[in-house]
SEVEX-417677 format. One record per residue (C-alpha): x, y, z. Coordinates in Angstrom, 3 decimals, padded with zeros to 6 digits. Example, Ala and Ser with C-alpha at 12.3 -4.5 7.8 and 13.67 -1.06 7.14 Angstrom:
SEVEX-417677
+----------+----------+----------+
|        u |        v |        w |
+----------+----------+----------+
|  012.300 | -004.500 |  007.800 |
|  013.670 | -001.060 |  007.140 |
+----------+----------+----------+
***
This chain:
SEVEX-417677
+----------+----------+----------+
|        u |        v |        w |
+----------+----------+----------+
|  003.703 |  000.779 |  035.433 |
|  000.801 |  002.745 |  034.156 |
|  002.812 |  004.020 |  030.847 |
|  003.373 |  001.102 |  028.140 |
|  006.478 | -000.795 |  028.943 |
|  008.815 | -002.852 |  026.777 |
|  008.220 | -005.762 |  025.302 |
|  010.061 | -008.295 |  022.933 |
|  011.220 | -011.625 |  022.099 |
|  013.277 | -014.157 |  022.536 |
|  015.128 | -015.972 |  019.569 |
|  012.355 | -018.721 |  019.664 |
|  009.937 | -016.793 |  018.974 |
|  008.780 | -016.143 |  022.671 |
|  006.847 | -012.565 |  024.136 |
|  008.226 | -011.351 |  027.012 |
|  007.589 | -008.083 |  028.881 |
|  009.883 | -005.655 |  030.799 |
|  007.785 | -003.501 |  032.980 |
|  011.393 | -001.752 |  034.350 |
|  011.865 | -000.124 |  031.092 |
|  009.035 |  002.255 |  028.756 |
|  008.613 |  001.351 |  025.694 |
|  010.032 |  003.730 |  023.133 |
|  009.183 |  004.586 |  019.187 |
|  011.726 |  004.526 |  016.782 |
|  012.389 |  008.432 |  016.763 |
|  013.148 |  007.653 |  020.601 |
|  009.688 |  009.157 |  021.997 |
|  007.787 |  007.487 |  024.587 |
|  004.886 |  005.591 |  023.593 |
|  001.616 |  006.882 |  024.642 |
| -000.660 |  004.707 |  026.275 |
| -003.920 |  007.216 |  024.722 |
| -001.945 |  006.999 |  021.042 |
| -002.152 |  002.799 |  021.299 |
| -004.946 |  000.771 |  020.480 |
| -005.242 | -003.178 |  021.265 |
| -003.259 | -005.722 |  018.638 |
| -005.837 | -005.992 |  016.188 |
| -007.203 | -009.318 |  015.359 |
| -005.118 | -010.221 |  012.204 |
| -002.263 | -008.731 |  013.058 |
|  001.115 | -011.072 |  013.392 |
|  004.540 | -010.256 |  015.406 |
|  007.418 | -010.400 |  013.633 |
|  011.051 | -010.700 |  015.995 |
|  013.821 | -008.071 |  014.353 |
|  016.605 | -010.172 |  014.316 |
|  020.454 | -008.119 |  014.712 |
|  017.829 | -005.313 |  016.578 |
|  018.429 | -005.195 |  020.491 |
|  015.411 | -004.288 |  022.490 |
|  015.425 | -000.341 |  023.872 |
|  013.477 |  001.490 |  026.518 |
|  013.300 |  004.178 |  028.676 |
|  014.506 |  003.191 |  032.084 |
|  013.279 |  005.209 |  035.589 |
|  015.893 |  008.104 |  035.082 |
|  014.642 |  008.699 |  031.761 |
|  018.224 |  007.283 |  029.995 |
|  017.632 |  005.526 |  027.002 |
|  018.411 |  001.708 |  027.964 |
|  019.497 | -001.255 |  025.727 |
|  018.530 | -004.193 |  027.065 |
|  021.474 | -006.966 |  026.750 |
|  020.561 | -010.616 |  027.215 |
|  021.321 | -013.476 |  025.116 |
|  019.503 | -014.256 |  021.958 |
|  016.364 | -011.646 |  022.432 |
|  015.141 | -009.042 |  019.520 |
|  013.119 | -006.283 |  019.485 |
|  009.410 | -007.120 |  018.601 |
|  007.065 | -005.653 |  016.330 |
|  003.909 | -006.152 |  015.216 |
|  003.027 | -006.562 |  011.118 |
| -000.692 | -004.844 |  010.608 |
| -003.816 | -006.165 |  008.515 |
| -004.688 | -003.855 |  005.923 |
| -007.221 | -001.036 |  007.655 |
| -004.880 | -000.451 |  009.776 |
| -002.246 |  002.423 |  009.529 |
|  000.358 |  002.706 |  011.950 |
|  001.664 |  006.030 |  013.501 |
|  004.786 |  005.063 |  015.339 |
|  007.557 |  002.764 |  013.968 |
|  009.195 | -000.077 |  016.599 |
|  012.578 |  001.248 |  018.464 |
|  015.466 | -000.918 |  018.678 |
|  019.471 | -000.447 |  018.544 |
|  021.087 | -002.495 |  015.443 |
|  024.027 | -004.565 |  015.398 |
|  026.105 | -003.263 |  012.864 |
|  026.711 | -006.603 |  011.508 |
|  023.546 | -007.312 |  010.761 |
|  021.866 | -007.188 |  007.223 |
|  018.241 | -005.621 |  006.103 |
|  015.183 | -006.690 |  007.108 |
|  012.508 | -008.078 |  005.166 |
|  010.139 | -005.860 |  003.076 |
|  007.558 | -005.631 |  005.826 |
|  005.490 | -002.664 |  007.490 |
|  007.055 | -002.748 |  010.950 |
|  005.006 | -001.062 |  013.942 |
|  005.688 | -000.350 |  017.323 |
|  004.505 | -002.509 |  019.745 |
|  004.129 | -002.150 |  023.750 |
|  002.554 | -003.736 |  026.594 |
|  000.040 | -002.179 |  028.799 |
| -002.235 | -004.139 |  031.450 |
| -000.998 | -007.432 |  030.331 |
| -001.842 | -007.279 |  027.119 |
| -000.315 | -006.211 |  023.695 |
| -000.828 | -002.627 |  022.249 |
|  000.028 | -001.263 |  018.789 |
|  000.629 |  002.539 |  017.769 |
| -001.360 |  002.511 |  015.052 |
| -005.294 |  003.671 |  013.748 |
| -007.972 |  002.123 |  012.200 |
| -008.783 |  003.572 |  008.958 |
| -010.750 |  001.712 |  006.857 |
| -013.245 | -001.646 |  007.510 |
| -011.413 | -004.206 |  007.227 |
| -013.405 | -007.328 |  006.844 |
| -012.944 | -007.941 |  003.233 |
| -009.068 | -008.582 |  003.834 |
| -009.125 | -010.113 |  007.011 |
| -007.282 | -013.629 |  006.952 |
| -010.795 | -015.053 |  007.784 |
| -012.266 | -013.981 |  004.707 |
| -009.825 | -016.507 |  002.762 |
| -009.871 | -019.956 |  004.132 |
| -007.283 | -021.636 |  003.122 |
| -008.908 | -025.150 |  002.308 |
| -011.771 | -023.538 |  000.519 |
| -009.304 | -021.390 | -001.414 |
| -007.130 | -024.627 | -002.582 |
| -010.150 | -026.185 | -003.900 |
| -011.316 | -023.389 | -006.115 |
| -007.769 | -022.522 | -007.342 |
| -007.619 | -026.274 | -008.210 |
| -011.286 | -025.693 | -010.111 |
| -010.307 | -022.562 | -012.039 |
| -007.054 | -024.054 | -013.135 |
| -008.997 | -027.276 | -014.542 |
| -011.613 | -024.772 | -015.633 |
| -009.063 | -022.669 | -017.404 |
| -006.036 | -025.150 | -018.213 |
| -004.035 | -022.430 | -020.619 |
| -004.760 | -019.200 | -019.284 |
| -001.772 | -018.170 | -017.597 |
| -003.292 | -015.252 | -015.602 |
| -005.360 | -018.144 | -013.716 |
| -001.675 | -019.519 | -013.372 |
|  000.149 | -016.370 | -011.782 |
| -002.596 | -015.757 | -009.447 |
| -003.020 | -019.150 | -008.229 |
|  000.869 | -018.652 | -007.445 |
|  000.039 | -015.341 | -005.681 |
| -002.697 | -016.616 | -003.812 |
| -001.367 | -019.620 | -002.090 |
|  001.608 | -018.260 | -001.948 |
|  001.917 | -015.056 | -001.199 |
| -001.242 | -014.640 |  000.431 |
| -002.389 | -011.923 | -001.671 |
| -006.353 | -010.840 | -001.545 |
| -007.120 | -009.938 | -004.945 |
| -005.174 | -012.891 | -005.999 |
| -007.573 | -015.363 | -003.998 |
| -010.815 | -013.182 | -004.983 |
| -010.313 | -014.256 | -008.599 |
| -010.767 | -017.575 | -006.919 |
| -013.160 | -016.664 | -004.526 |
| -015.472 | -014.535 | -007.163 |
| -016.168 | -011.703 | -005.345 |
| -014.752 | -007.910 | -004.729 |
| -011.299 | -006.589 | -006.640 |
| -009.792 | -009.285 | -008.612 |
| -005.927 | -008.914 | -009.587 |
| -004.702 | -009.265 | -013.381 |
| -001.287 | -008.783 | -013.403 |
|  000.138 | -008.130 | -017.378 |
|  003.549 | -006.241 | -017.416 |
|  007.030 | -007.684 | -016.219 |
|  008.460 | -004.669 | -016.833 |
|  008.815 | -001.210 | -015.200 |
|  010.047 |  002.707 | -015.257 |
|  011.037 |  002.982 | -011.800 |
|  013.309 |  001.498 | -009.391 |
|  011.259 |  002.498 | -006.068 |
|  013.439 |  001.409 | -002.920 |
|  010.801 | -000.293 | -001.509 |
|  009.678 | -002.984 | -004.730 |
|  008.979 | -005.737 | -003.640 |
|  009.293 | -007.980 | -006.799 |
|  012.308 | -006.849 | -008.148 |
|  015.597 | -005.565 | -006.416 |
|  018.702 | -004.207 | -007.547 |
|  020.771 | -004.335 | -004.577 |
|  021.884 | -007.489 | -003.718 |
|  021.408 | -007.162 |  000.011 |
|  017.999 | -006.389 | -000.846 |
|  015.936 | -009.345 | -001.386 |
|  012.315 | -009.003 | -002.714 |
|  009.590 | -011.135 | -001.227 |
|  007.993 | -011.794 | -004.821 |
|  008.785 | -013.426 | -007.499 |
|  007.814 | -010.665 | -010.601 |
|  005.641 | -011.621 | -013.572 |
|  007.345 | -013.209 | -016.394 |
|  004.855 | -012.839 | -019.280 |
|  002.965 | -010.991 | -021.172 |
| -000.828 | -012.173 | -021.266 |
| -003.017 | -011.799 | -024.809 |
| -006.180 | -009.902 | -024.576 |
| -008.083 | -012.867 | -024.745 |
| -006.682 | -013.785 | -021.602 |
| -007.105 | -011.274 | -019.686 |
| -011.124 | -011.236 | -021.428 |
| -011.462 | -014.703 | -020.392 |
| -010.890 | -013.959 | -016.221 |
| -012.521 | -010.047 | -016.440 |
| -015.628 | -010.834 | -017.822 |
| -016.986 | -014.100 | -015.381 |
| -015.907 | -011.849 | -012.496 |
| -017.340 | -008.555 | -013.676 |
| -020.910 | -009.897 | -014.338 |
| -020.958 | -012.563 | -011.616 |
| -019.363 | -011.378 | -008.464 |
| -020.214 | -008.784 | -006.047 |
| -018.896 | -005.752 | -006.051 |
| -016.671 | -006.360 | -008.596 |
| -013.667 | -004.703 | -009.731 |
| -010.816 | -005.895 | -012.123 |
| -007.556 | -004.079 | -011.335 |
| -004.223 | -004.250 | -013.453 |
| -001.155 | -003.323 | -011.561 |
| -000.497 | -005.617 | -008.799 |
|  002.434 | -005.837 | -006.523 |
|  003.619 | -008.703 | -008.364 |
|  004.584 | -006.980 | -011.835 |
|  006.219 | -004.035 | -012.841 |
|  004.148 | -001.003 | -014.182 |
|  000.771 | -001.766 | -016.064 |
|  001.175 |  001.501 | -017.895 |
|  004.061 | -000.138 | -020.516 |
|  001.143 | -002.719 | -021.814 |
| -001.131 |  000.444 | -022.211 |
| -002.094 | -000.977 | -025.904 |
| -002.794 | -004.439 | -024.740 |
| -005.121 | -003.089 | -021.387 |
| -006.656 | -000.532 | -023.669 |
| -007.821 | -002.981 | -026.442 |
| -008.904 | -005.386 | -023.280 |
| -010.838 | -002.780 | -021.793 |
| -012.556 | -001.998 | -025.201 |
| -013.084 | -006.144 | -025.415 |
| -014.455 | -006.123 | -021.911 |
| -016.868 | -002.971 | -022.303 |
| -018.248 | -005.144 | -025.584 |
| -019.368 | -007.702 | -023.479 |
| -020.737 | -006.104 | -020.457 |
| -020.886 | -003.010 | -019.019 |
| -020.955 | -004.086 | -015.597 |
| -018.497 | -003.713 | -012.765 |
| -015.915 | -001.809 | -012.408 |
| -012.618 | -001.562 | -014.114 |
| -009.324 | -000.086 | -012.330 |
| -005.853 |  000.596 | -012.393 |
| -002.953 |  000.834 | -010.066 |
| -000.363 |  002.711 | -011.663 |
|  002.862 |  004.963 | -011.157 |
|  001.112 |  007.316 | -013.811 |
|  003.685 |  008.309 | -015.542 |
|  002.129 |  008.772 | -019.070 |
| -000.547 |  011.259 | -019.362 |
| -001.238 |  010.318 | -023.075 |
| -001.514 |  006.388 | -022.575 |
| -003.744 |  006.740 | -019.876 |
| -005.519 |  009.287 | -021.536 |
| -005.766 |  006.714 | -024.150 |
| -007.373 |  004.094 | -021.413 |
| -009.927 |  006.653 | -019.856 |
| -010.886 |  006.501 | -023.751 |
| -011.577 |  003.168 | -024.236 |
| -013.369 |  002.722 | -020.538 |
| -011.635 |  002.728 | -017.390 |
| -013.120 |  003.562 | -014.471 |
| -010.904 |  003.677 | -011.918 |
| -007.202 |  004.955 | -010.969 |
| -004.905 |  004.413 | -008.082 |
| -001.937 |  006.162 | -008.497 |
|  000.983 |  005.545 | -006.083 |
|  002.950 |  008.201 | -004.208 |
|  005.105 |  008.613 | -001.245 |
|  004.629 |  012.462 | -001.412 |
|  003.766 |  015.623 | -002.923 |
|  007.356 |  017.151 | -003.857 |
|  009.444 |  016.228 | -006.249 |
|  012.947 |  015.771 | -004.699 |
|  011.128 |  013.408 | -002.015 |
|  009.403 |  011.301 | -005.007 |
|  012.255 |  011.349 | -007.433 |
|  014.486 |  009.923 | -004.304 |
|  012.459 |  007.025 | -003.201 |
|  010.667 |  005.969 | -007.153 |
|  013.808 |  006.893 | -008.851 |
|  011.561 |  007.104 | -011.975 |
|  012.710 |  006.408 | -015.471 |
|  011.844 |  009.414 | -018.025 |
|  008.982 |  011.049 | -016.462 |
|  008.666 |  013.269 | -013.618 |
|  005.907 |  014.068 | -010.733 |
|  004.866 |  016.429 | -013.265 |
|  003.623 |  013.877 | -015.362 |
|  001.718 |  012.090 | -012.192 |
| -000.196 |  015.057 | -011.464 |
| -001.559 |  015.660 | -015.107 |
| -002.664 |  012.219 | -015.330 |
| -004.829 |  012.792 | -012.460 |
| -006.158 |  015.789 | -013.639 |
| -007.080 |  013.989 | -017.183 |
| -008.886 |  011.315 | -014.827 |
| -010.710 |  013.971 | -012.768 |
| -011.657 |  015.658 | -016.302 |
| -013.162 |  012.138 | -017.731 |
| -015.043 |  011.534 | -014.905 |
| -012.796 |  008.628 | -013.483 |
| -012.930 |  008.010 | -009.983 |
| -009.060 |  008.990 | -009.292 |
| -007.431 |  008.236 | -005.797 |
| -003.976 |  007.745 | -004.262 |
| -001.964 |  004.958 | -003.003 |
|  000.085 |  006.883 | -000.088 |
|  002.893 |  004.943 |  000.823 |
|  003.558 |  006.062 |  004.192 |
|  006.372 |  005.803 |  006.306 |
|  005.763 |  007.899 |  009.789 |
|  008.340 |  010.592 |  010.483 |
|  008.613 |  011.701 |  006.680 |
|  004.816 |  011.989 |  004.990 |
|  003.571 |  013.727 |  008.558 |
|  006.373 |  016.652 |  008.601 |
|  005.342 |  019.964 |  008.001 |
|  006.577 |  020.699 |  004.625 |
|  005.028 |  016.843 |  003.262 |
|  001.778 |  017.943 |  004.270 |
|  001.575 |  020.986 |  002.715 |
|  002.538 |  019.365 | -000.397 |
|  000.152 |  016.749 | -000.424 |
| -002.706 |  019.517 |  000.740 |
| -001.611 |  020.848 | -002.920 |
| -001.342 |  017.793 | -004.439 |
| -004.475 |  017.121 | -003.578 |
| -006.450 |  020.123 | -004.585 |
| -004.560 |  020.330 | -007.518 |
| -005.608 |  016.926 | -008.915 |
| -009.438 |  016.837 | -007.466 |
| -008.697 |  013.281 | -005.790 |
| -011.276 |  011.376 | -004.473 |
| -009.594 |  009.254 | -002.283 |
| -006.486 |  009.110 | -000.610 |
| -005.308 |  004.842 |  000.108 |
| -003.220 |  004.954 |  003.238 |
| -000.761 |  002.108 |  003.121 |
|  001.805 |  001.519 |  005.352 |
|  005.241 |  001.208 |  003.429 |
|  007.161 | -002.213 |  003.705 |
|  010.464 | -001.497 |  004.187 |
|  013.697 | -001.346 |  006.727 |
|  013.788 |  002.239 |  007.906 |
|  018.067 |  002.269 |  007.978 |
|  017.166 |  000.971 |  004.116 |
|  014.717 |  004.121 |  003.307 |
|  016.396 |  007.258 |  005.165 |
|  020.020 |  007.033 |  004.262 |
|  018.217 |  008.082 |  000.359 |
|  015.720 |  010.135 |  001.360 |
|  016.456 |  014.070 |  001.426 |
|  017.544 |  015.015 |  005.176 |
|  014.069 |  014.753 |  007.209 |
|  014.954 |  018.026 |  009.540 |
|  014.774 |  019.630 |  005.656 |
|  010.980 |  018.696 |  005.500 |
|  010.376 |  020.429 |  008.809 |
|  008.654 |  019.365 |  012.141 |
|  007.217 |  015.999 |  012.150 |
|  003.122 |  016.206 |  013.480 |
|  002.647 |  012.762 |  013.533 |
|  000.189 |  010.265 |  011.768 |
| -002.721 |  011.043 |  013.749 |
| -002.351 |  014.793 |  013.117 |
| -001.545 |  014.281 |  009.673 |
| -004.843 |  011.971 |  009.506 |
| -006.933 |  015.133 |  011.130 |
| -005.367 |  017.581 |  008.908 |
| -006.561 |  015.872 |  005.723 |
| -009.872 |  015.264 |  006.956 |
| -010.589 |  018.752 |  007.778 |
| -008.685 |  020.711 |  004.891 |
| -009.818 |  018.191 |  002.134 |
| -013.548 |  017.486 |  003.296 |
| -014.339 |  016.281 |  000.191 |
| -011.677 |  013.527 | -000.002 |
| -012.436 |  010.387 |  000.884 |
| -009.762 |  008.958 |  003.734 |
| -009.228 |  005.165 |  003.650 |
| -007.175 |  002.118 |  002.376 |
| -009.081 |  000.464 | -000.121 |
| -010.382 |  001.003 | -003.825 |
| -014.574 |  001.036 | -003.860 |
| -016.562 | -000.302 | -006.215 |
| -017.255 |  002.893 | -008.296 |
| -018.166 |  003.835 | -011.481 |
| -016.686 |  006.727 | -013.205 |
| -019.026 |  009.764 | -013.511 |
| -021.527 |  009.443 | -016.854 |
| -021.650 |  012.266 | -019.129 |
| -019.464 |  015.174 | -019.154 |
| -017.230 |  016.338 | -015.967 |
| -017.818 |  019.512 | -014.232 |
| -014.696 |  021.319 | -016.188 |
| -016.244 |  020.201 | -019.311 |
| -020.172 |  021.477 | -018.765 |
| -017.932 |  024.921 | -017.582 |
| -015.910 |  024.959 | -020.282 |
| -019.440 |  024.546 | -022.491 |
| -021.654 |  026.865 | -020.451 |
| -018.638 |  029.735 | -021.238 |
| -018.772 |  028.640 | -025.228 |
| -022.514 |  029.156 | -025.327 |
+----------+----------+----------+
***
């Protein structure tokens, strides 16, 4: 079969192929064999347990395929990647949620695996390679001796070895963006958290923060790291806390402590910006970087999936705009989930979005979640128009928003010195 064909796995874990039946996506189109690209190296397959494998058989009839004790099979991405087609499958009804993972369709083509996905960013500074695991238990094991009370070293020796996470390990490793985690709490419930769940079918893979650390904490980590390591950047709001934006007055007198000691590096933030005036307050005291996370650009598909706690998307876009007019370098984390950011009336929202704010950077990152846990309280997709798929989407903002940057990680930049272009306007009109 020239077109990619079904593949899947047994209950043990084991690939196997069925070249009788075409692989499908889960909105039941065919998979493409020019729309696939090779399992990239880093990638991991993950079995969908209580998910029967589907295809397309000869006559073009949708076909379950029903043997005993095989899944449907999907492949889990390494960051750089975003994926354009989720896996198909049909559910047993008895069957509970899957884990908070990104899910992509995989096929087989030629004897080998295939992904429907793109690369979008480089990404060699969060392969698995770039974090050896021996190497990285000897240096947490040195910082913790090193730094016996500070209980950021603690939580991110945690997160590193045990959850895997990069800027975890590079507070370890010295180099690139460093996580400091500093608020247990947060103002939304988004679906998709992954430290802290509601539901109790839901299970989050993280354990969330469960302190608050002093500023001479966080000092203690930032500084080493932000005169020492290469391209360095300190980021609160990681994804194992709740939103960095409720300590506002302990980052802000941080940053002040950090920018007293060196001016090198970069500070950043990732944060639901929900408070114009606290982050106002941190753009004061030195912050040079934001990240703000969205799924979208309108308000009844945010409100639905962050369920936010007194503030609004309102309040997101004017703390963007307050970035863009201090000369912070301001992007967005996109959460994307294909089928719902790539229909017609999500991209012309997030075209607006967009040009509203002056972003610099749009962070694609593909959202970890069960789909039949994410559309049932979403607003009706055929509401949001036709879907134009990933790749389209991809194309659209690269031609419409030229002077965004398209990618999936934070760079190592400074915020702009001296006044921002609305401000030398606003003073060229005064004189």
């Amino acid at each position: 079969m020239k077109e990619p064909y079904l593949v899947y796995s047994t209950a043990r874990g084991e690939v196997r192929e069925e070249r009788g039946l075409r692989a499908l996506a889960f909105d039941g189109s065919p998979l493409r064999a020019e729309e696939l690209i090779p399992l990239p190296d880093g990638a991991t397959l993950s079995m969908l347990p209580g998910r029967l494998p589907v295809g397309l058989d000869a006559a073009g009839q949708r076909r379950t395929l029903q043997r005993r004790e095989v899944w449907a099979l999907a492949a889990l991405l390494p960051i750089g990647y975003t994926r354009t087609h989720l896996p198909a499958y049909s559910k047993d009804p008895e069957s509970g949620p899957l884990p908070f993972f990104g899910y992509c369709a995989v096929a087989g083509l030629k004897g080998r695996l295939f992904v429907a996905a793109l690369r979008t960013d480089d990404p060699h500074k969060w392969h698995p390679r770039a974090f050896p695991r021996r190497t990285l238990e000897r240096l947490v094991q040195e910082k913790l001796a090193a730094y016996p009370h500070n209980r950021v070293v603690k939580q991110h020796a945690h997160c590193a070895l045990d959850y895997y996470c990069p800027t975890a390990s590079n507070l370890f490793f010295g180099r690139w963006e460093m996580a400091i985690a500093v608020s247990p709490g947060c103002n939304a419930r988004c679906v998709g958290c992954i430290s802290k769940q509601e539901e109790e079918q839901l299970i989050s893979p993280q354990d969330r923060l469960t302190f608050v650390p002093t500023v001479e904490e966080i000092v203690e980590v930032a500084v080493p790291h932000l005169e020492q390591a290469e391209e360095a950047i300190v980021s609160f709001g990681q994804g194992c806390e709740g939103e960095p934006l409720l300590q506002w007055r302990r980052i802000e007198q941080a940053i002040r402590e950090i920018r007293r000691r060196t001016d090198r590096g970069v500070i950043n933030i990732n944060t639901n910006a929900s408070n114009p005036r606290w982050l106002q307050r941190l753009y004061d005291a030195g912050l040079d970087m934001l990240r703000a996370s969205t799924i979208s650009g309108r308000e009844e598909t945010y409100t639905a999936y962050y369920r936010p706690i007194g503030y609004t998307l309102a309040d997101v876009k004017e703390s963007l705009k307050r970035a863009r007019d201090a000369g912070v370098y301001a992007s967005i984390n996109l959460l994307c989930f294909p089928g719902l950011i790539d229909r017609e009336r999500e991209v012309e929202a997030l075209l607006a979005f967009a040009r509203e704010t002056g972003l610099r950077l749009i962070q694609l990152r593909n959202l970890n979640i069960d789909p039949e846990v994410l559309l049932p309280r979403l607003p009706p997709l055929d509401s949001l128009g036709k879907a134009l798929g990933m790749r389209t989407l991809i194309e659209i903002l690269r031609r419409e928003l030229p002077e965004v940057e398209i990618g999936n990680f934070s760079r190592p930049v400074k915020r702009r010195a001296g006044q921002s272009d609305r401000q030398q306007a606003e003073a060229g009109t005064r004189v």
